[in-house]
C-alpha positions in Angstrom: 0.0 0.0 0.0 1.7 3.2 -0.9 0.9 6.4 1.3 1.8 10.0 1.2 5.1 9.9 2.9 5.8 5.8 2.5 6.5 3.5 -0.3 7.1 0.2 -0.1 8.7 0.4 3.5 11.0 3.6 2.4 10.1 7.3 3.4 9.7 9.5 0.5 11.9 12.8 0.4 12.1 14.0 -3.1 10.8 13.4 -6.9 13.8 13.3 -9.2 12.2 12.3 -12.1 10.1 11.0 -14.5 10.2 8.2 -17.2 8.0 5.9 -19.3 5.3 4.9 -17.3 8.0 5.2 -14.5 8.8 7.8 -11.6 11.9 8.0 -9.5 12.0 8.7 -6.5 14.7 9.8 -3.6 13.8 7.7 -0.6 15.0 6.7 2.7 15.5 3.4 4.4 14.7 2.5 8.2 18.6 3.3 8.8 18.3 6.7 7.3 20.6 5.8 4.6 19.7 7.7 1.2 18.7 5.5 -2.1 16.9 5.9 -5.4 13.7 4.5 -6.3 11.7 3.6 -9.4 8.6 2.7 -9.5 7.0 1.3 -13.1 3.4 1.0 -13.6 1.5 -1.3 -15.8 -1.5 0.6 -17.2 -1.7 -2.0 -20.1 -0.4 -5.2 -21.9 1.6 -2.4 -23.8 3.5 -1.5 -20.5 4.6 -4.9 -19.8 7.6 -4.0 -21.8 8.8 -0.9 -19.3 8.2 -3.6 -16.4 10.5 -5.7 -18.1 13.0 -3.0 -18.8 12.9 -2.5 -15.4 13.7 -6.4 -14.3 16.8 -6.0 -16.7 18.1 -3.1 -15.4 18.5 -4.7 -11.5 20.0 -7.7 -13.1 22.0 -6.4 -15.1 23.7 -4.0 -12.3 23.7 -6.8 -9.6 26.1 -8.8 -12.4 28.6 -6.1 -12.4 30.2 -4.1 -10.0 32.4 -0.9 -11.2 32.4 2.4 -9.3 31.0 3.8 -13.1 27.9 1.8 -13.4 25.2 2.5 -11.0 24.1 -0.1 -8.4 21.0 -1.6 -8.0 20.0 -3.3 -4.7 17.1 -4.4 -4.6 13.8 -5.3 -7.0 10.6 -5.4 -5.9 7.6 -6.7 -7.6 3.5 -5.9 -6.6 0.8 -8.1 -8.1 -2.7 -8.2 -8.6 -3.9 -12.2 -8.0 -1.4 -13.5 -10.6 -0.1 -10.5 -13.1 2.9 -8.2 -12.0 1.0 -4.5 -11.9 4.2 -2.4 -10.5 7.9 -2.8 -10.1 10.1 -1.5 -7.8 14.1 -0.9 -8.3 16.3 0.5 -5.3 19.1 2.1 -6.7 22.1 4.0 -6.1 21.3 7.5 -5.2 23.8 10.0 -7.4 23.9 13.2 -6.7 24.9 15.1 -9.7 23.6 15.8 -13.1 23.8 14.3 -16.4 25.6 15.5 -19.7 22.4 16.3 -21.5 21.5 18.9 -18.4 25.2 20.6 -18.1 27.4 20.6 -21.0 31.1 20.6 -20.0 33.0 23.6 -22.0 36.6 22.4 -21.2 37.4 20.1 -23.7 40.1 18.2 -21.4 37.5 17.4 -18.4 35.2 16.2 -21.3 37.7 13.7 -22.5 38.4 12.7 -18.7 35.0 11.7 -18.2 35.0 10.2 -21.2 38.1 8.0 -20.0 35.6 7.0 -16.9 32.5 5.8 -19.0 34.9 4.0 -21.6 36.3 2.4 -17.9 32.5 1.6 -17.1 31.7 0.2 -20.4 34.9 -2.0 -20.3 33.3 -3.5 -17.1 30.0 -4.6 -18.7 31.6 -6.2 -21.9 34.3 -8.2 -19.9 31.1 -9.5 -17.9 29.6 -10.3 -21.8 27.0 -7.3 -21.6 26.1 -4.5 -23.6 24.4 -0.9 -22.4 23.0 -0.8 -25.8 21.6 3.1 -24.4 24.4 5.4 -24.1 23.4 9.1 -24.9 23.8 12.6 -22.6 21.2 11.6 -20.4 22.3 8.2 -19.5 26.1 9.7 -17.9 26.0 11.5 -15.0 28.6 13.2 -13.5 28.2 13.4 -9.6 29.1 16.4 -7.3 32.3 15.3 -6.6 33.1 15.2 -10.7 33.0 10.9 -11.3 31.3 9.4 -13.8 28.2 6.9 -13.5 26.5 5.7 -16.0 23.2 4.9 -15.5 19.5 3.1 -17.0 20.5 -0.5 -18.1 17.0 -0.7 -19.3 18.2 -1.7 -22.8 20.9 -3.8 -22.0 21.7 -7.3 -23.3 24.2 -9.5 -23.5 26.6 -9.2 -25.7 25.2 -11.1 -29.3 21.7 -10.9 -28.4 19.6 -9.7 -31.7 16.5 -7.8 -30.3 12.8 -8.5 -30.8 12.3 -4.7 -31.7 14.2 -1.6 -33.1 15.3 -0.2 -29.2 17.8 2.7 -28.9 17.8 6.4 -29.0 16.9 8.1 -32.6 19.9 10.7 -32.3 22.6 7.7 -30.9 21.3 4.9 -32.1 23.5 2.8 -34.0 22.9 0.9 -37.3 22.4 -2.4 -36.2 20.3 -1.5 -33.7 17.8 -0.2 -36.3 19.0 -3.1 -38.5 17.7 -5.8 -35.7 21.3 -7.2 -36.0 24.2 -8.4 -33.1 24.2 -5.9 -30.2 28.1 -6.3 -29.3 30.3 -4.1 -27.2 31.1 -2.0 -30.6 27.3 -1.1 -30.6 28.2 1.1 -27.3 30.8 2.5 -29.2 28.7 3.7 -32.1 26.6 5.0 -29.2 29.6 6.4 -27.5 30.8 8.1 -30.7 27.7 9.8 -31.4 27.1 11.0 -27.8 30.3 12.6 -27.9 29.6 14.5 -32.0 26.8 15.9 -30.1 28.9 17.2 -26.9 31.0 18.5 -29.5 29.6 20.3 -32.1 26.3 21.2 -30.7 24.6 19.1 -33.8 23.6 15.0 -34.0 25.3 12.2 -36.2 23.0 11.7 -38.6 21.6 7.7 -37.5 19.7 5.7 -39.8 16.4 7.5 -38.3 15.8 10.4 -39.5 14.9 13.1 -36.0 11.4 13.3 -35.9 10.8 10.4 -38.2 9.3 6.6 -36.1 10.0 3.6 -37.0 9.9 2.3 -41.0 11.2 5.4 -42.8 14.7 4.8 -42.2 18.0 6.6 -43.9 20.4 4.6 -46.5 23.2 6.9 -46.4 25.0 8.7 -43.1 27.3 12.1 -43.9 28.6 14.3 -41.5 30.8 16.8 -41.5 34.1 16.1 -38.9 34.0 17.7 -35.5 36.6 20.0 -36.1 35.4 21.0 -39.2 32.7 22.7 -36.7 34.3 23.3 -34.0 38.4 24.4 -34.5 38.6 23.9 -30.9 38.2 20.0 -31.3 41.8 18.6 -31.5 42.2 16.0 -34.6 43.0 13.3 -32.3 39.5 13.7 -31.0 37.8 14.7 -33.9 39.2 11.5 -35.8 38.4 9.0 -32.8 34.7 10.1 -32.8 34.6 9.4 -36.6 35.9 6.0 -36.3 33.4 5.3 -33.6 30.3 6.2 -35.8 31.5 4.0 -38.7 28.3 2.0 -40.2 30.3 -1.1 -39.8 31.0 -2.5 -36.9 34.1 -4.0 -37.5 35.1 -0.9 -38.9 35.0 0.5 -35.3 37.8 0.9 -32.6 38.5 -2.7 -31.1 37.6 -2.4 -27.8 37.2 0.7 -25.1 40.8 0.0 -24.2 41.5 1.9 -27.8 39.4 4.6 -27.1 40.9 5.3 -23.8 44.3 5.5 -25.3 42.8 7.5 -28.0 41.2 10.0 -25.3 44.8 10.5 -23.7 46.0 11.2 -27.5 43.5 13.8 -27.5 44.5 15.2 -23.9 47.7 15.5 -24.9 47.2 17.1 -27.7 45.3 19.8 -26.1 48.0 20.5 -23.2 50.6 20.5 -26.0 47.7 23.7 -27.5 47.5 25.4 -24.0 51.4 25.2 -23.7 52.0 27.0 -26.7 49.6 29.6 -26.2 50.7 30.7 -22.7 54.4 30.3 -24.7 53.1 32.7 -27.3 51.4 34.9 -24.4 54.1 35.4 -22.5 56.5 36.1 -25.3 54.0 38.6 -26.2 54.5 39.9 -22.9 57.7 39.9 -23.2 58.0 42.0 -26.6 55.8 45.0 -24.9 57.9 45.3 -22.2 61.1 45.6 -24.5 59.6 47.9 -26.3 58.0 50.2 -23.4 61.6 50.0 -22.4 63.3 51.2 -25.6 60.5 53.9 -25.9 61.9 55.4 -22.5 
């Protein structure tokens, strides 16, 4: 029985959001120890999907265990006589805020959280899953500046084919929409096409069109490189996110090993670009003051 201030044995402090047929909440247990909790409600035999969703998620966090991934802790399910009506998933509580609701502007921090979710990812394709999800609003960076990755909703294990087209129009990647093997360089494609975005402001183009459901689906993919719009994208980085969005799979970076070495590339690459500006600053600097002097 859920009342005002109780739900399922947890007091109710706060609504952090809302989802498909689903609504998270942050709640406290008996101990006064802080979780998250979601709570997904079947309205109809069309819902039953978002309950299992739900199931996945908790299972597939209670397989891994990686300070990026959120934890799950526990799953709860309600029933009316026989059918499963609501589930309940106790989660992690992550104070923060996700890439999708603050941008970050330095381009080094972005590739160091970057580093963190490729770490994460790593962790669910050695245990033979897949996140099959990743976008801006499935990485949060807590108050204390780490990574987690969350909603394992879509997750699979590594191989699986899906019954339906599931992803994210603006990440998705082509086998996804294909209905082919989701495999760890699925999350790459993802990866890659979260990061364009971060980048440049615009989406990959995907084989969905934005705005466009389902059948009518693209046959060709162009975009222009990130640095191309954005000068302040080193090449190391703007060719790493190009490689990642690759229609073929194989194509793609090997592993998230790569990419990692790939992100420190890039951070190297743009300390090498702050070193030679504050060179070029202060020998700027330097040539005023001679000539103030010679000007006496």
């Amino acid at each position: 029985m859920v009342r005002a201030h109780e739900m399922m044995g947890y007091e109710v402090v706060d609504t952090l959001g809302y989802g498909a047929r689903s609504t998270i909440y942050q709640v406290l247990d008996k101990k006064g120890q802080n979780y998250a909790l979601k709570r997904v409600i079947r309205q109809t035999s069309h819902d039953d999907r978002f309950l299992e969703q739900a199931v996945r998620e908790y299972r597939t966090a209670r397989r891994i265990n990686h300070p990026a991934l959120r934890q799950c802790h526990r799953l709860i399910r309600s029933r009316q006589v026989i059918r499963v009506t609501e589930v309940y998933v106790l989660m992690e509580l992550v104070p923060g805020q996700t890439l999708e609701q603050n941008r970050p502007r330095d381009l080094i921090d972005l590739c160091y959280i970057f580093k963190e979710v490729a770490q994460g990812l790593q962790a669910m394709h050695d245990a033979g899953y897949v996140h099959a999800d990743i976008k801006p609003n499935n990485i949060m960076v807590t108050d204390q500046g780490h990574v987690k990755i969350i909603d394992f909703g879509q997750s699979c294990k590594s191989g699986d084919i899906k019954e339906r087209i599931q992803g994210t129009p603006d990440y998705i990647a082509p086998e996804q929409v294909r209905r082919k093997h989701i495999t760890p360089k699925t999350d790459i494609f993802n990866l890659g096409a979260t990061l364009y975005w971060l980048l440049t402001n615009h989406h990959i183009p995907t084989l969905i069109p934005k705005g466009k459901a389902g059948i009518t689906l693209r046959t060709e993919r162009k975009a222009k490189m990130p640095e191309e719009i954005n000068p302040d994208v080193p090449p190391a980085l703007s060719s790493l996110v190009m490689h990642c969005v690759l229609t073929d799979p194989d194509k793609r970076p090997p592993g998230m090993k790569h990419v990692q070495d790939r992100l420190d590339l890039s951070i190297a690459q743009l300390n090498r670009r702050l070193e030679d500006l504050e060179a070029e600053e202060h020998e700027q600097a330097k040539r005023a003051a001679d000539s103030k002097r010679t000007a006496v």
